[in-house]
C-alpha positions in Angstrom: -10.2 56.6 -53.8 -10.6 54.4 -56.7 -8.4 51.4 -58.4 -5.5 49.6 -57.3 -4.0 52.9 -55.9 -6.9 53.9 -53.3 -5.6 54.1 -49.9 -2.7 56.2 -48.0 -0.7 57.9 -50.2 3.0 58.5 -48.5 2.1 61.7 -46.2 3.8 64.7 -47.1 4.5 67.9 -45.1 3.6 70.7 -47.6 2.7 74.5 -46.8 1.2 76.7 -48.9 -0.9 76.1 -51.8 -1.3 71.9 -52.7 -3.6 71.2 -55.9 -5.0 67.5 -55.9 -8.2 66.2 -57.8 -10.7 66.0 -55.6 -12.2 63.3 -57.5 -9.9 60.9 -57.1 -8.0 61.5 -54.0 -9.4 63.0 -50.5 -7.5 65.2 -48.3 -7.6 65.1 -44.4 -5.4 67.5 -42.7 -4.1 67.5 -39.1 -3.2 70.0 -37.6 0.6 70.7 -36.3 0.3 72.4 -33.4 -1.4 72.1 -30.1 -4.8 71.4 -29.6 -6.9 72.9 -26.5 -10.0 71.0 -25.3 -12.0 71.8 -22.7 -14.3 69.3 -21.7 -17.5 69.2 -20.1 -17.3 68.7 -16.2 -18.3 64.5 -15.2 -18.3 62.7 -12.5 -16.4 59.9 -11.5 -16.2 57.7 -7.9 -12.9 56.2 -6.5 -12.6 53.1 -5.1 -14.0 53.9 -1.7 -17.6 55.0 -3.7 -16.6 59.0 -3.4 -18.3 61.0 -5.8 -15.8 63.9 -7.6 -16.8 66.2 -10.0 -14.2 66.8 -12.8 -13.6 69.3 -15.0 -10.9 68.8 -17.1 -9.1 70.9 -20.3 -6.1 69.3 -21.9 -3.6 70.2 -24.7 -2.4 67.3 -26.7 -0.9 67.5 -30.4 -0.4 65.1 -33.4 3.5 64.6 -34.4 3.8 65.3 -38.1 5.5 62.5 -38.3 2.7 60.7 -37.1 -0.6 62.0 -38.3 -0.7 59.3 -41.1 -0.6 56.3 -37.9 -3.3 58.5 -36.7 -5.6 58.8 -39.6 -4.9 54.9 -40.4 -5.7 53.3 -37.1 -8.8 56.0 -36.7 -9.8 57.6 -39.8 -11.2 60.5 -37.7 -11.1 64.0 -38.0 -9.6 65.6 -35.1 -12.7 66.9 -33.7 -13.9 63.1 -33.8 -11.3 62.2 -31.7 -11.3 64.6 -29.3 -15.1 63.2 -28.4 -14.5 60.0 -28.5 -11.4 58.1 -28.1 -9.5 61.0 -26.3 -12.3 61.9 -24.0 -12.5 58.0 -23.2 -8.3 58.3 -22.3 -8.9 61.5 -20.2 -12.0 59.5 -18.0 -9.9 56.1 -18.1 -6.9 58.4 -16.8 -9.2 60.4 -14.1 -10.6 56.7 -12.5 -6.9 55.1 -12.7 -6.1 58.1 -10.2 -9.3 58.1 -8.2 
């Protein structure tokens, strides 16, 4: 978090017990296995100006291998994301359709 070593460190897949000062580094974890959401219904219209009510729940999950792209093009938790740019990919999806 500090001096010319702040940033990403290389992201390393570790289980149990990981000891890191917390003063000088920061830890975000991701989890490794799916993820449920269930969203709140909304609407959305198709092109002839129909009205549907959606309602949808996905599962989605970050690769290991690719949590640390994640965290460096978002920096979000995944709770963040789940209310912002995911929800935003589950409407954009839903109105491509419609």
């Amino acid at each position: 978090m500090a001096g010319s070593e702040r940033g990403v460190d290389d992201a390393k897949v570790e289980t149990g017990w990981v000891v890191y000062n917390r003063f000088a580094k920061q830890l975000f974890e991701y989890p490794a296995f799916a993820q449920i959401v269930d969203y709140e219904p909304f609407d959305i219209q198709d092109k002839k100006g129909t009205i549907f009510k959606t309602d949808p729940t996905i599962e989605y999950f970050i690769e290991r291998e690719d949590a640390k792209v994640v965290f460096l093009r978002y920096r979000k938790t995944t709770e963040e994301l789940e209310q912002s740019v995911i929800l935003t990919e589950v409407k954009n999806a839903y109105k491509d359709v419609a």
